[in-house]
Backbone bond lengths (Angstrom), bond angles and torsions (degrees), N, CA, C in turn:
res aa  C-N    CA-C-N  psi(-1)  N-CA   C-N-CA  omega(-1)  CA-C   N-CA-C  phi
1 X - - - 1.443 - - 1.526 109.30 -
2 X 1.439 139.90 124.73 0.956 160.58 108.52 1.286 128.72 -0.31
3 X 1.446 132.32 123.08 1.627 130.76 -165.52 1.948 79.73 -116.35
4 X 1.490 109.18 129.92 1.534 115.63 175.22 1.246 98.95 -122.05
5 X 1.831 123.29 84.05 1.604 121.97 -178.18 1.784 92.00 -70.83
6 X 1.377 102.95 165.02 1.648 129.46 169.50 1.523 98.34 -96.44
7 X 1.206 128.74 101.08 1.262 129.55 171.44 1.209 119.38 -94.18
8 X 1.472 143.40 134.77 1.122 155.10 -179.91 1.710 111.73 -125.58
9 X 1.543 101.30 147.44 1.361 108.68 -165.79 1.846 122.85 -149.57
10 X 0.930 111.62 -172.92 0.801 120.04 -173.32 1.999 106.73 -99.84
11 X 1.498 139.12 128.46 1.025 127.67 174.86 1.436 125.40 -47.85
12 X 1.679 117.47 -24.81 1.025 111.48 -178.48 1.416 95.56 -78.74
13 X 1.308 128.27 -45.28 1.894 110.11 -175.59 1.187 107.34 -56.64
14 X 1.345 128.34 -37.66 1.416 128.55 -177.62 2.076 100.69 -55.80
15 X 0.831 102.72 -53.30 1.574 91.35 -179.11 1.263 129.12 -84.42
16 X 0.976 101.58 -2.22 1.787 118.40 149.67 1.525 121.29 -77.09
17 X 1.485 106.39 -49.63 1.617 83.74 169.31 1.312 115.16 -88.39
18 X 1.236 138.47 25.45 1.386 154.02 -174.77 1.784 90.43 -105.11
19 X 1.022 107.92 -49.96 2.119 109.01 171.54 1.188 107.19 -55.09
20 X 1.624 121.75 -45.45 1.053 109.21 -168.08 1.636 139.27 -120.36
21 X 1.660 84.83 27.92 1.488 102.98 168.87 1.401 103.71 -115.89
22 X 1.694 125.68 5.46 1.594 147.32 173.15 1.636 102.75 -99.23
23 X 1.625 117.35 -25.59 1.819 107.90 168.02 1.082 110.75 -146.99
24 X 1.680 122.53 74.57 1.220 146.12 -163.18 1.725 105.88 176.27
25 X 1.438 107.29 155.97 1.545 108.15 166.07 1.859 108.22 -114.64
26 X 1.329 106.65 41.81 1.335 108.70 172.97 1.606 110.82 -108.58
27 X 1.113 124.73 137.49 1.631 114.40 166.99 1.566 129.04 -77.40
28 X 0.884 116.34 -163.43 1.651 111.33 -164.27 1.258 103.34 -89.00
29 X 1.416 131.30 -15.80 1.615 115.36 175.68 1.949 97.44 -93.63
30 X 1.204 130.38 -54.88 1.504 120.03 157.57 1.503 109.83 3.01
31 X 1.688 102.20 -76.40 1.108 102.07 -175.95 1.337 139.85 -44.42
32 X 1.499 80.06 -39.50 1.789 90.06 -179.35 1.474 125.66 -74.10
33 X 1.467 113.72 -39.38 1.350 141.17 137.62 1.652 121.72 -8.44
34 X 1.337 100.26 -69.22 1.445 114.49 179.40 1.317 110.57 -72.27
35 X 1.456 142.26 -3.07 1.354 155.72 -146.57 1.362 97.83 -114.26
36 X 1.190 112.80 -39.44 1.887 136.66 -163.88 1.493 89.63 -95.39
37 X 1.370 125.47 -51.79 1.551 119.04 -158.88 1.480 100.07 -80.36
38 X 1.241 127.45 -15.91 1.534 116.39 169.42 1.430 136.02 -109.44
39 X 1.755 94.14 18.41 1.661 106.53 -146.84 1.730 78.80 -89.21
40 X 1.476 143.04 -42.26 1.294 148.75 -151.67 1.932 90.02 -83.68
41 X 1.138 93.08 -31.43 1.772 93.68 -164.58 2.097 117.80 -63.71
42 X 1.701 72.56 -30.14 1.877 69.52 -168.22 1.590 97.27 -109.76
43 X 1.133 117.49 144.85 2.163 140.45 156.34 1.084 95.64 -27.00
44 X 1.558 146.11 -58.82 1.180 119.80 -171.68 1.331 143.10 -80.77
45 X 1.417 96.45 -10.69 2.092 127.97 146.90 0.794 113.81 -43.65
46 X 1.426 105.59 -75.29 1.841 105.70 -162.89 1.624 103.60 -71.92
47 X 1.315 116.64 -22.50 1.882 111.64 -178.94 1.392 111.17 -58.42
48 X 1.771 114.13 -31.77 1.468 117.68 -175.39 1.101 90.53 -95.31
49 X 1.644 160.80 -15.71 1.763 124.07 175.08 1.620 88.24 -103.49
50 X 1.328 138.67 2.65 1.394 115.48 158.80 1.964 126.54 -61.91
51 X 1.615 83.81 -32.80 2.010 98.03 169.89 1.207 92.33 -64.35
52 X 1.515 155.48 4.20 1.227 112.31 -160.39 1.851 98.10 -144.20
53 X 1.299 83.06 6.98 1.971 126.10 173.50 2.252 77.00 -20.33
54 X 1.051 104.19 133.10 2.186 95.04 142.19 1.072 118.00 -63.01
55 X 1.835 103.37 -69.20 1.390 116.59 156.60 0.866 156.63 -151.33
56 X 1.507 165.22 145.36 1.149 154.37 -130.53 1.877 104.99 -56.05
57 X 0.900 113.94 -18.36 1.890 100.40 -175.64 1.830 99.83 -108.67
58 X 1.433 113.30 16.46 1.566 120.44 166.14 1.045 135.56 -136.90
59 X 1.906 101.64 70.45 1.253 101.82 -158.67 1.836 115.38 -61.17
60 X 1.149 111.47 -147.42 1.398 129.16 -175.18 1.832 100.29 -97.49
61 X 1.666 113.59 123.87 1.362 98.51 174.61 1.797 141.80 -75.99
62 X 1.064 126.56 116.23 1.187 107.81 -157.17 1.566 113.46 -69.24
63 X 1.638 115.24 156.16 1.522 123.61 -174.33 1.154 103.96 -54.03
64 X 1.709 103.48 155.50 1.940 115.45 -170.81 1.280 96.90 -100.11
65 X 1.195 116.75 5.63 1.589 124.86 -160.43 1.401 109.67 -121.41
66 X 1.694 119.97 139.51 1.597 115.19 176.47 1.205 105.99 -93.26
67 X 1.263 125.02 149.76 1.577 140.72 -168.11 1.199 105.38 -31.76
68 X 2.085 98.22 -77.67 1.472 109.72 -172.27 1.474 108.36 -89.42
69 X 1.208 157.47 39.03 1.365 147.77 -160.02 1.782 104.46 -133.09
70 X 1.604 115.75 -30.00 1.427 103.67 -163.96 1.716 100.45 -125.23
71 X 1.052 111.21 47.98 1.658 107.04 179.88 1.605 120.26 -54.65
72 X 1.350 109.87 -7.25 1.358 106.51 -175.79 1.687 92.05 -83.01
73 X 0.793 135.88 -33.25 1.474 119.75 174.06 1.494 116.59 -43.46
74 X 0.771 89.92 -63.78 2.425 85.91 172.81 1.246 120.19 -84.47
75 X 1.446 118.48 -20.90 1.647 115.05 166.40 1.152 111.09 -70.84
76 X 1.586 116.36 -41.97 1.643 104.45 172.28 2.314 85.70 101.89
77 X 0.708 92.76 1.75 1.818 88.17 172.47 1.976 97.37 170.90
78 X 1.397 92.09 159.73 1.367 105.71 -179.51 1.267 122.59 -68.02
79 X 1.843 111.44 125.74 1.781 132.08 -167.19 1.968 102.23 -41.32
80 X 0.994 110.37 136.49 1.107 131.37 179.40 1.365 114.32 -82.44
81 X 1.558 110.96 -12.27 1.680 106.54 -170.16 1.645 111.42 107.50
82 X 1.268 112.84 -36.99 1.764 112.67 -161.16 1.613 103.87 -97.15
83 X 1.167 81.88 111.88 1.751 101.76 -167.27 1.298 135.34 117.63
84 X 1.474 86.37 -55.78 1.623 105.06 170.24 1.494 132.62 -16.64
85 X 1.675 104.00 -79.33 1.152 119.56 171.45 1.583 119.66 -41.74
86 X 1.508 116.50 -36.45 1.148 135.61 171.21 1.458 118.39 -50.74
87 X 1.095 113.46 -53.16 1.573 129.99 -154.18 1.724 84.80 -87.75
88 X 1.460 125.54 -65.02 1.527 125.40 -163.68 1.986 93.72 -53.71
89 X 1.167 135.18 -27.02 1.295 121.61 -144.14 1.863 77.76 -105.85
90 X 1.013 149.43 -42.01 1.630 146.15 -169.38 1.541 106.14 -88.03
91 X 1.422 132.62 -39.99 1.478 122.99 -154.49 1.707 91.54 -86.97
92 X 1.300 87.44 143.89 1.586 104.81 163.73 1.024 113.42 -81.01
93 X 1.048 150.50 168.37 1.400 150.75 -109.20 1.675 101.94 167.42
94 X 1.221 107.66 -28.36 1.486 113.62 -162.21 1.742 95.09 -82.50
95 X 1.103 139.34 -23.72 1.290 157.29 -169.46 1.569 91.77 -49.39
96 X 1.725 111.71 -59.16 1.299 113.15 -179.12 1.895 137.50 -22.86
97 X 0.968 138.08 116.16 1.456 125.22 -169.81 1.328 86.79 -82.11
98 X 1.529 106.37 135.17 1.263 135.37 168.34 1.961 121.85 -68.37
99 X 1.298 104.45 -44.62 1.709 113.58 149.20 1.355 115.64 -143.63
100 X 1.409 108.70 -172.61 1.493 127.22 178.94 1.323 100.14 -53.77
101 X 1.654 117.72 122.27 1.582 100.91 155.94 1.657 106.30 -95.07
102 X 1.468 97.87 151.74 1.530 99.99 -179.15 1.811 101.68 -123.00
103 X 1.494 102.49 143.25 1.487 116.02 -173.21 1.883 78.69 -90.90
104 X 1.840 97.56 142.78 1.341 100.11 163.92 1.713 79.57 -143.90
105 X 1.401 109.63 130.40 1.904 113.77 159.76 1.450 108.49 -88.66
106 X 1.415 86.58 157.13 1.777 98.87 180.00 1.329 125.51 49.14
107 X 1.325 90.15 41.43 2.565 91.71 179.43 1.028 88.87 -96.34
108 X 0.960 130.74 149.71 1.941 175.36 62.05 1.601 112.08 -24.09
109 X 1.850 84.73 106.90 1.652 90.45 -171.93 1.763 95.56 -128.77
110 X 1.209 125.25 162.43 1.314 139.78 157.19 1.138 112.97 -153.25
111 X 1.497 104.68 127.09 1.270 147.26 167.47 1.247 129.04 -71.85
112 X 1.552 152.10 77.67 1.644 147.37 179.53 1.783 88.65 -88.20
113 X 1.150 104.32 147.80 1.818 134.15 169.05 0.973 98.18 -144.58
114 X 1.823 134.56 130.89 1.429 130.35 177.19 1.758 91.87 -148.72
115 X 1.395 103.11 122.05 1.344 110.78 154.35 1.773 144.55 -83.38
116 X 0.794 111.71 106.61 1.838 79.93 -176.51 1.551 101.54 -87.86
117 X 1.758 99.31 152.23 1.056 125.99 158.47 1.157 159.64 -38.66
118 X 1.806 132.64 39.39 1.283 117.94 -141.56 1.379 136.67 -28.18
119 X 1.311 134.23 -47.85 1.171 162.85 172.13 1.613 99.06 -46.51
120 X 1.381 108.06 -75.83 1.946 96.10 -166.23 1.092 105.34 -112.48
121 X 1.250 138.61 0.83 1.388 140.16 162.27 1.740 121.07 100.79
122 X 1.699 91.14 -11.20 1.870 97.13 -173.76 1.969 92.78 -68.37
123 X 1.090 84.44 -177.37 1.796 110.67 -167.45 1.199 101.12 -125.35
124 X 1.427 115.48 136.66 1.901 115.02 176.22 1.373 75.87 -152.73
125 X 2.079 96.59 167.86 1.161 126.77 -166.24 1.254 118.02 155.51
126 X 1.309 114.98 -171.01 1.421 113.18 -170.39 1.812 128.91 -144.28
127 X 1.205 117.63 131.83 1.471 110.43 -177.03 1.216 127.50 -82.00
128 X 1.364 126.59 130.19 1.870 101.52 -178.19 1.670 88.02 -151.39
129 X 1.765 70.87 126.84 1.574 113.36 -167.03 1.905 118.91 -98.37
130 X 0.788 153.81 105.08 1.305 152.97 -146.43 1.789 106.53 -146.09
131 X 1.703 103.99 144.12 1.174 95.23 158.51 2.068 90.39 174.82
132 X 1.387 89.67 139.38 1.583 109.49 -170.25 1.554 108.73 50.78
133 X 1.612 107.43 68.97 1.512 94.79 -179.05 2.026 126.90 70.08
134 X 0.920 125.60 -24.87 1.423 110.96 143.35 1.325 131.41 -112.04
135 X 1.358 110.89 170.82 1.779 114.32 -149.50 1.494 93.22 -136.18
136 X 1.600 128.81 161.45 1.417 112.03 -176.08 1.265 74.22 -158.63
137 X 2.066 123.10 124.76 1.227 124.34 159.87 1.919 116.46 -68.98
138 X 0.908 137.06 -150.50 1.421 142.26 129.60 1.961 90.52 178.65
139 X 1.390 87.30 140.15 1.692 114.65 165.21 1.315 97.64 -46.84
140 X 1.632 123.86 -178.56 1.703 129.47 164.35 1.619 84.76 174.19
141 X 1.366 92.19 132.14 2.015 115.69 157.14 1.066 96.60 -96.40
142 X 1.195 115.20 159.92 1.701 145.42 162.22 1.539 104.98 -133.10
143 X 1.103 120.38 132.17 1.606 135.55 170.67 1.215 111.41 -126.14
């Protein structure tokens, strides 16, 4: 079964995907399709539905889908080859968020790491102190 949303837009998107179902062999739902299938994939996606977060403990869900692996989802049937090879060998990939980022305001965190020394037995390491966006290392002995 098939989900057929009613999409509404703006004329300028309308004449954008009107460009690019005029210099492309994709049709106008493709397009739209492919818009959705890469919107989770790249940092500058998820940066615009993170502004739009409800709230900080719900983030944005990440895609069930790998970038280059499921193209039949926005083609609407299985890649033919033309392009393909193209697109997997140039796109970065690294763009991808690795997990959920979650907005938390006002944390106050500290960090102790302490090594000991094989040799003489003292302990060194370091504190890192953070809160609203800045972080402050400092060295520390222990004896």
């Amino acid at each position: 079964m098939e989900y057929r949303p009613t999409v509404r837009y703006d004329m300028r998107f309308k004449d954008y995907v009107e460009g690019l179902f005029h210099s492309t062999n994709l049709d106008r739902n493709q397009i739209m399709r492919l818009a959705l299938y890469v919107l989770g994939h790249t940092s500058e996606g998820m940066r615009i539905l993170e502004e739009f977060q409800k709230d900080a403990l719900t983030p944005p869900p990440l895609p069930s889908w790998e970038l280059l692996d499921e193209w039949e989802l926005w083609l609407g049937r299985k890649p033919n080859g033309v392009g393909v090879e193209n697109v997997r060998k140039n796109l970065d990939t690294s763009l991808k968020p690795k997990s959920q980022p979650i907005k938390i305001h006002n944390l106050s965190y500290t960090i102790l790491t302490l090594k000991e020394d094989s040799e003489n037995g003292e302990q060194k390491g370091t504190v890192k102190q953070g809160s609203n966006g800045t972080e402050e290392t400092r060295s520390i002995e222990a004896n």
